[in-house]
C-alpha positions as CSV (number, residue, x, y, z in Angstrom):
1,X,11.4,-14.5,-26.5
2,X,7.9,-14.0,-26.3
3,X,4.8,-14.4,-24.0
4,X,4.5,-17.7,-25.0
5,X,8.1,-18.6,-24.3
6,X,7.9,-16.9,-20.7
7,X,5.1,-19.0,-19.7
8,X,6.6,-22.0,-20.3
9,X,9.2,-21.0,-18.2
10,X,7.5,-20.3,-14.9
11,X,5.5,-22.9,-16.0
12,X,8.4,-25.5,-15.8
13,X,10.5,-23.1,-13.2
14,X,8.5,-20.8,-10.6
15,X,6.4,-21.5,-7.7
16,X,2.7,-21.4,-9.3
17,X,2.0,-18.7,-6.8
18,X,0.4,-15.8,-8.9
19,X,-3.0,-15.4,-11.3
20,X,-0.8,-14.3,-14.5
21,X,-1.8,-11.5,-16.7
22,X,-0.1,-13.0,-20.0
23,X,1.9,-9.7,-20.3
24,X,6.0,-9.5,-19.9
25,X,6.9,-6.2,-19.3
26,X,10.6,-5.3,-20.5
27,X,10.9,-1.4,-20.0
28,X,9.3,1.3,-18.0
29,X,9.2,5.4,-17.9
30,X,6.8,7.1,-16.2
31,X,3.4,6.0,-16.4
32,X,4.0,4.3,-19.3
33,X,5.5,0.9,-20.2
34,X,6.8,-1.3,-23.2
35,X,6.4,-5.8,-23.3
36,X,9.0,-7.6,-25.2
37,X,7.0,-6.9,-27.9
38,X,7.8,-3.3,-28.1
39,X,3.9,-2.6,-27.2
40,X,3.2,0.7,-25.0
41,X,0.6,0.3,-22.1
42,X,-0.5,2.9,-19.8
43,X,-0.1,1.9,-16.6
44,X,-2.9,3.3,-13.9
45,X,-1.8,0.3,-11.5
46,X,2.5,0.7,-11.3
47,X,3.7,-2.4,-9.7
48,X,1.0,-3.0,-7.6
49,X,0.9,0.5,-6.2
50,X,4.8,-0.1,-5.5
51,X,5.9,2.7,-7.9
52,X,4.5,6.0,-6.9
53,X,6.4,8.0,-8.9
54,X,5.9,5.8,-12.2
55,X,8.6,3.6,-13.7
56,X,12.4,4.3,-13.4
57,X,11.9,7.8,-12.2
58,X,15.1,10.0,-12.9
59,X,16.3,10.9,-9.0
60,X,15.6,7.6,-7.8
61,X,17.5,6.2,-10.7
62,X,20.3,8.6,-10.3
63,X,20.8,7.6,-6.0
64,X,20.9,3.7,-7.2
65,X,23.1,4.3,-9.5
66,X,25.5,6.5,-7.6
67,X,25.2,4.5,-4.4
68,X,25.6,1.1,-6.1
69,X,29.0,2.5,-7.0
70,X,29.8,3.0,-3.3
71,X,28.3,0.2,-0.8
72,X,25.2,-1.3,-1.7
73,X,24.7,-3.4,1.7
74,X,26.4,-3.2,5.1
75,X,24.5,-5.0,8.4
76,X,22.7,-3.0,10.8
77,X,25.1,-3.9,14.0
78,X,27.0,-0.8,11.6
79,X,25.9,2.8,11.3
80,X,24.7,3.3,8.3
81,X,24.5,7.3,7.7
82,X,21.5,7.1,5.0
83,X,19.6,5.2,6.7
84,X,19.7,7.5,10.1
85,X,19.2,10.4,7.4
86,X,15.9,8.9,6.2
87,X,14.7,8.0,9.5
88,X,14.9,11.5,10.6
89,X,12.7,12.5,7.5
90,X,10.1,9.7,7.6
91,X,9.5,11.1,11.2
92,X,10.0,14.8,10.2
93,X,7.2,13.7,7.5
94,X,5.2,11.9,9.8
95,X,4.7,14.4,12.8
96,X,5.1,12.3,15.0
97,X,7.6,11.8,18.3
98,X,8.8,8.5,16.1
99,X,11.7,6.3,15.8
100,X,11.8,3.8,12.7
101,X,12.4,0.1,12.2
102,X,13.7,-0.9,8.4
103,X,12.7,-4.1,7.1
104,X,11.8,-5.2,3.3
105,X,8.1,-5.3,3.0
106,X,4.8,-5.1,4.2
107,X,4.2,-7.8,5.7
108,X,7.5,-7.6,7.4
109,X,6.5,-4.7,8.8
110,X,3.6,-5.4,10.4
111,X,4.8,-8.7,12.1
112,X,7.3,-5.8,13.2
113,X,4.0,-3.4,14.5
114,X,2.3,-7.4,16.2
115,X,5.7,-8.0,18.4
116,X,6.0,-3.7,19.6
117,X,2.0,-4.2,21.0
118,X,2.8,-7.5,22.3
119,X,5.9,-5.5,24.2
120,X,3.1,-3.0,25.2
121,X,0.9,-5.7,26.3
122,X,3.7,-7.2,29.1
123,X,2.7,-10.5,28.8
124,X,-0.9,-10.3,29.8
125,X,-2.4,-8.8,27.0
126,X,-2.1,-9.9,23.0
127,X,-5.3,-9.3,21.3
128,X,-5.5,-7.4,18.1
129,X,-8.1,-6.3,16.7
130,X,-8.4,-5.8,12.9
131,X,-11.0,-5.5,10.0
132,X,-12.9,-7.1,7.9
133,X,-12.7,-7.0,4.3
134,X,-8.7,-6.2,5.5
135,X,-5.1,-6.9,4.2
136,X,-2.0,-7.3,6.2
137,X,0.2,-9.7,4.2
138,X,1.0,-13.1,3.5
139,X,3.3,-14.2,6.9
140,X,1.5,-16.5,9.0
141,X,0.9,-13.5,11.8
142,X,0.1,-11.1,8.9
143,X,-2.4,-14.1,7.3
144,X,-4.3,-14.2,10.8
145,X,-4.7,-10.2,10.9
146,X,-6.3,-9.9,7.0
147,X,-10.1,-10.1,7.2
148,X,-10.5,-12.5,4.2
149,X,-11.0,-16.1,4.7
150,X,-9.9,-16.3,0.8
151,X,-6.3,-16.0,1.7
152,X,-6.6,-18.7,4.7
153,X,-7.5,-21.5,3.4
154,X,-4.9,-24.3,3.3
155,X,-3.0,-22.6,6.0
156,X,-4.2,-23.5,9.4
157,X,-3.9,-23.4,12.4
158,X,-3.3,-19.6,12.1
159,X,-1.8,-17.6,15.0
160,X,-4.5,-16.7,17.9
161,X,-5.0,-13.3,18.8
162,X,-6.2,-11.6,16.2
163,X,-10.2,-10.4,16.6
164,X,-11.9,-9.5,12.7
165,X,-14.8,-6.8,13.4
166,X,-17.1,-4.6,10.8
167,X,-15.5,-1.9,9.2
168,X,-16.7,1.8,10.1
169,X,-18.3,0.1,13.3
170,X,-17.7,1.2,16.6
171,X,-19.9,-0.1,17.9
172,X,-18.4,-4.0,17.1
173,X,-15.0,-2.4,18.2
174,X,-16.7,-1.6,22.1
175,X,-18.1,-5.0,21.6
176,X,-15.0,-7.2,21.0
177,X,-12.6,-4.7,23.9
178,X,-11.4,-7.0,26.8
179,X,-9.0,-7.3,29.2
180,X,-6.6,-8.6,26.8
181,X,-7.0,-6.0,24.3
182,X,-3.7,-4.3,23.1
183,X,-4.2,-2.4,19.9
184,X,-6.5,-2.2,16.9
185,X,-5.2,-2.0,13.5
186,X,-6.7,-0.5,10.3
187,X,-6.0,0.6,7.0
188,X,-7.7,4.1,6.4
189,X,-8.3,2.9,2.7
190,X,-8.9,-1.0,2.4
191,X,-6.7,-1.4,-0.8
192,X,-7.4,-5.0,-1.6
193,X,-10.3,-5.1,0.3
194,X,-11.9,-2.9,-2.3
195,X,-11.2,0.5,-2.2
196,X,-13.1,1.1,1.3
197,X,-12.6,4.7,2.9
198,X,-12.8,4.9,6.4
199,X,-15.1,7.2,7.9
200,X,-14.0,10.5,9.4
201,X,-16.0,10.7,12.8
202,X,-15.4,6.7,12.8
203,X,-11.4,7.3,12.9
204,X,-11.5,9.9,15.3
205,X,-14.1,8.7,17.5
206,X,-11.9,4.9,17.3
207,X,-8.9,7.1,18.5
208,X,-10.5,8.6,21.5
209,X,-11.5,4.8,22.5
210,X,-8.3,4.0,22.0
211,X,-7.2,6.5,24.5
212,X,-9.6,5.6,26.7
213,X,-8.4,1.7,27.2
214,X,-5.1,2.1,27.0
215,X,-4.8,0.6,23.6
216,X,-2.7,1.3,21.0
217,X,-4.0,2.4,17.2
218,X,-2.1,1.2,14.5
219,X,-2.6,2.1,10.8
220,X,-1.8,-0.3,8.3
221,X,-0.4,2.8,5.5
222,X,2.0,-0.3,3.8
223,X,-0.7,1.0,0.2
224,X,-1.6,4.4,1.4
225,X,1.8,5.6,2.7
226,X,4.1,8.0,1.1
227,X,1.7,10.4,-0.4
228,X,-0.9,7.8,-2.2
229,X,-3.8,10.0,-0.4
230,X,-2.7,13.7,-1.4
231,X,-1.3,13.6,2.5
232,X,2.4,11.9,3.5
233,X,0.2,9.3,5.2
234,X,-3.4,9.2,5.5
235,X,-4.2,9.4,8.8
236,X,-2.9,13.1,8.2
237,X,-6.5,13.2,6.7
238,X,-8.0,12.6,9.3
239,X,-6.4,14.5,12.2
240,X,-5.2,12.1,14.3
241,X,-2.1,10.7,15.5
242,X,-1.5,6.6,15.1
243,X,0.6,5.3,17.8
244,X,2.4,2.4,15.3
245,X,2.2,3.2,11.3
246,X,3.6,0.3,9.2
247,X,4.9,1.3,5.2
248,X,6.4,-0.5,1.8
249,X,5.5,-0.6,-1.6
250,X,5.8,3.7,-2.8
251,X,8.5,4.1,0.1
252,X,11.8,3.0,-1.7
253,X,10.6,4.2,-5.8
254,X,10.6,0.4,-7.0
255,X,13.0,-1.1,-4.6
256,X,12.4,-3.6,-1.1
257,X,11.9,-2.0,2.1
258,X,9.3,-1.9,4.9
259,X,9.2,0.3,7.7
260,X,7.4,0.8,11.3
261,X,6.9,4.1,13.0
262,X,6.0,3.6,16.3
263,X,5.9,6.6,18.9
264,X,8.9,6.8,21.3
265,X,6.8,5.3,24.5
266,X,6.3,2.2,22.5
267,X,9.5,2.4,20.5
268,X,11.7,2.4,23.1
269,X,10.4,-1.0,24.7
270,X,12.4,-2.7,22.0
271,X,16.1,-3.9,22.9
272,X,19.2,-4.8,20.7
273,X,18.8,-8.4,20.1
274,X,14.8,-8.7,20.2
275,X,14.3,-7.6,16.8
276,X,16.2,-7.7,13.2
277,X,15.9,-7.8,9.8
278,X,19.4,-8.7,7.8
279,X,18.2,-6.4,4.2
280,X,16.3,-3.7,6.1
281,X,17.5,-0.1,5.2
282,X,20.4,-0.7,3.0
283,X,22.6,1.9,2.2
284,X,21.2,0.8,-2.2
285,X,17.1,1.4,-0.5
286,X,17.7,3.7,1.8
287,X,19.3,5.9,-1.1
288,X,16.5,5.0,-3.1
289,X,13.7,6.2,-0.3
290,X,15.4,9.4,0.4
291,X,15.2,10.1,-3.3
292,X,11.6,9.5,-3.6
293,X,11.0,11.8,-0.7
294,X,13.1,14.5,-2.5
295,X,11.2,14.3,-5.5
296,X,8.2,14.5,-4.0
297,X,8.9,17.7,-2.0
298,X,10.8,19.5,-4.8
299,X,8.4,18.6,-7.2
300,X,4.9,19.5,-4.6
301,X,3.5,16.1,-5.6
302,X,1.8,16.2,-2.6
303,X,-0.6,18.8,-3.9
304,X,-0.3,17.6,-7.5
305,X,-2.0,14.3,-5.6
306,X,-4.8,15.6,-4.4
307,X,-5.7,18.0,-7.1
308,X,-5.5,14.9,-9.9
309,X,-7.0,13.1,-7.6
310,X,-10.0,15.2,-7.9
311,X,-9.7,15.9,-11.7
312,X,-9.5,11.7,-11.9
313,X,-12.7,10.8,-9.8
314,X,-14.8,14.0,-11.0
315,X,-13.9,12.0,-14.5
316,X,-15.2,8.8,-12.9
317,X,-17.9,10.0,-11.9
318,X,-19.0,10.9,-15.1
319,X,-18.6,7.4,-16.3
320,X,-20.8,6.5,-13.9
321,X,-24.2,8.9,-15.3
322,X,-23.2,7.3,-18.5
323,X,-22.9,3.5,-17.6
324,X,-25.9,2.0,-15.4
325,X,-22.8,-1.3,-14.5
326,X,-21.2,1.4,-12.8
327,X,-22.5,1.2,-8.9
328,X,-19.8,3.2,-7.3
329,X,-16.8,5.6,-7.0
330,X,-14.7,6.1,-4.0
331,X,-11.0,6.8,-3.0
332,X,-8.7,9.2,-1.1
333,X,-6.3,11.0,-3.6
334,X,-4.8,9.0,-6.4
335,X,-6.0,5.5,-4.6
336,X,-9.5,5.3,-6.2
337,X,-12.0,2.3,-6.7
338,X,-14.9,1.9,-9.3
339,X,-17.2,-1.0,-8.4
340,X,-19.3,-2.8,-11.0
341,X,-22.2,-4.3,-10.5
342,X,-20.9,-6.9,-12.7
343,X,-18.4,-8.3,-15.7
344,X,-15.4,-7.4,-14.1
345,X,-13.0,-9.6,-15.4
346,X,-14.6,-9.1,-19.0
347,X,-13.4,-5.5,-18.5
348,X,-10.6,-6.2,-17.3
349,X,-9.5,-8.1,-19.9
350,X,-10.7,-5.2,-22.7
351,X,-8.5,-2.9,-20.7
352,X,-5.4,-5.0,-20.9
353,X,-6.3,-5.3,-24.7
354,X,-6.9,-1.8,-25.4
355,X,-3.1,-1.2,-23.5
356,X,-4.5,0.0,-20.3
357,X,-2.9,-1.3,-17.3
358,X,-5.5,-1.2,-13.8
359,X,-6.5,-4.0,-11.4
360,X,-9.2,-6.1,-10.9
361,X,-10.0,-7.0,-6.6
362,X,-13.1,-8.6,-5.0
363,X,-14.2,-9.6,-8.4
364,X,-16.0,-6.3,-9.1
365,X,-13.7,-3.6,-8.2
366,X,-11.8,-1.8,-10.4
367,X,-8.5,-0.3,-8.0
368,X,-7.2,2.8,-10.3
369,X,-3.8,4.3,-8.9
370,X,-2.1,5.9,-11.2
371,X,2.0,7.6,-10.4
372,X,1.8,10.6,-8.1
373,X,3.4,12.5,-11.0
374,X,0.9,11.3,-14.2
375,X,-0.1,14.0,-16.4
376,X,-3.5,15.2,-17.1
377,X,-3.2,14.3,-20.5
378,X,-2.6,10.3,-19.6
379,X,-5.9,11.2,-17.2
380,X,-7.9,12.0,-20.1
381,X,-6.2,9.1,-21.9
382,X,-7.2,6.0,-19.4
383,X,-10.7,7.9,-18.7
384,X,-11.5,7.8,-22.5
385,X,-10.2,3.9,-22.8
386,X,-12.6,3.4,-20.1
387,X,-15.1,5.2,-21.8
388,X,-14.8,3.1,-25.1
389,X,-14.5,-0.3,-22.7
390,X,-17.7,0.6,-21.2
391,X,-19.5,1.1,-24.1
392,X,-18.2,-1.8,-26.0
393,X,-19.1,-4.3,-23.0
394,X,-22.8,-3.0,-23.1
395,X,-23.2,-2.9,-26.8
């Protein structure tokens, strides 16, 4: 089969749900990745930030393989020994006086995050507020916390509740507190808002408010989460403690599963029967996720992060004193964002064609994040496809 042949497929078969880059991809190792074709990209985007430790990688592939030959699913009214043994590391990891919900995604989790502040707000108060230029997922409760209109459209009524304010404003934040107000929830780095970074005096000042109202801070780290930022979660850049984190996409090397962290005095409202998710924490994902936090330690990707994180933007950056269409770069770690001042999709599309795999948000932005564990060689590789893109488009 070819491209050609897939299309027609979904065409005839699946839900016309997705923008399609006219790509089938049929193997994976590392950061790199073959189509049907036998054609090798390098991928600086891995499923959607979902594989944070590249394609296939060896321990995760090694648990699945072991643990599929064991029990792949039981249900949760069951103990379920790896998924107790990966709560106590995500809350080891976290720093936090934690306990752990499993779920499948992130938009799972949040709803999962919405119904803990509810608990917290006893009835009387509901109100979330979020960010603009945010994203929270596609559920109806997750729809009405993004801060795009984009995503709306088609879909109201949406769930009341939810209050959009500027992002890296306080000042709106005071503005839009009342008595109702239960929590505020942020992502530290708007992924497909468009790469924003949240302000350090702005995060710890918004915790102290927090504090102050008795409202809860929740970070949205579903993109962020499990060492995107050089940190296990971001907020550990930022020296503050979250009272609800939410998590997906890197957590389980490839495989479903969401998570909430909440702290215990908010954890601990929740009862057996108010809550559930049939899939979440598997003994198969759960084997997976403990795997990926393995390799991570054992292999100090954490560090790794951060320091070709560095090596990546400093590279950036030098694009930019080259090429006027460049307007910005910004990013935490290996979660990094160029912004154009225009022709976007036409570099996109010379990427894709010169076998380099990134993603194109807002229109303008280009979101790089490349496998916790890429090489500096493949660094110098995407930077100097880039490079030839750039120069090409401005001929």
């Amino acid at each position: 089969m070819n491209n050609e042949d897939i299309a027609q497929l979904y065409s005839k078969y699946v839900m016309n749900t997705y923008t399609h880059t006219p790509l089938s991809l049929a193997k994976g190792k590392g950061s790199r990745v073959w189509d049907l074709q036998h054609n090798e990209y390098l991928d600086f985007f891995p499923g959607w930030g979902v594989s944070v430790l590249g394609h296939c990688p060896s321990r995760v592939v090694a648990g699945i393989k072991s643990q599929s030959k064991k029990i792949i699913h039981v249900s949760n009214n069951y103990y379920n020994h790896l998924q107790a043994k990966l709560a106590q590391k995500l809350v080891k990891i976290s720093q936090l006086d934690a306990k752990v919900f499993f779920c499948n995604s992130g938009a799972e989790a949040n709803e999962g995050a919405f119904k803990l502040a509810r608990l917290y707000g006893k009835g009387s108060r509901y109100k979330i507020i979020t960010m603009n230029n945010s994203f929270h997922g596609r559920t109806l409760a997750a729809l009405s916390a993004t801060g795009q209109e984009k995503y709306k459209s088609g879909f109201e009524p949406l769930l009341e509740g939810f209050i959009h304010v500027a992002f890296n404003n306080l000042k709106d934040i005071k503005d839009k507190i009342d008595s109702q107000t239960v929590a505020v929830m942020l992502e530290l780095v708007q992924g497909e808002g468009g790469i924003n970074v949240a302000e350090s005096d702005y995060v710890k000042k918004l915790r102290s408010l927090c504090d102050e109202n008795n409202i809860l801070l929740i970070i949205d780290e579903v993109q962020t989460g499990i060492g995107r930022t050089g940190k296990w979660f971001s907020y550990q850049n930022y020296g503050i403690e979250p009272d609800i984190i939410t998590l997906a996409k890197g957590i389980a090397g490839g495989l479903p599963m969401g998570a909430v962290l909440a702290k215990n005095s908010v954890a601990d409202l929740i009862k057996p029967g108010m809550h559930a998710s049939t899939f979440g924490g598997s003994p198969l994902v759960s084997k997976a996720a403990l795997a990926v936090i393995d390799t991570i330690m054992k292999n100090n990707l954490l560090k790794q992060t951060f320091e070709k994180g560095e090596y990546l933007k400093t590279k950036l950056l030098g694009l930019k004193s080259n090429y006027s269409i460049i307007k910005e770069v910004r990013g935490l770690g290996l979660m990094l964002g160029m912004e154009l001042d225009s022709k976007g999709k036409e570099i996109f599309q010379l990427c894709l064609q010169n076998r380099l795999l990134v993603n194109l948000t807002q229109g303008n932005i280009l979101r790089i994040m490349p496998a916790m564990n890429v090489t500096y060689k493949e660094i110098d590789k995407a930077v100097a496809v880039l490079d030839r893109v750039f120069r090409d488009i401005l001929k």
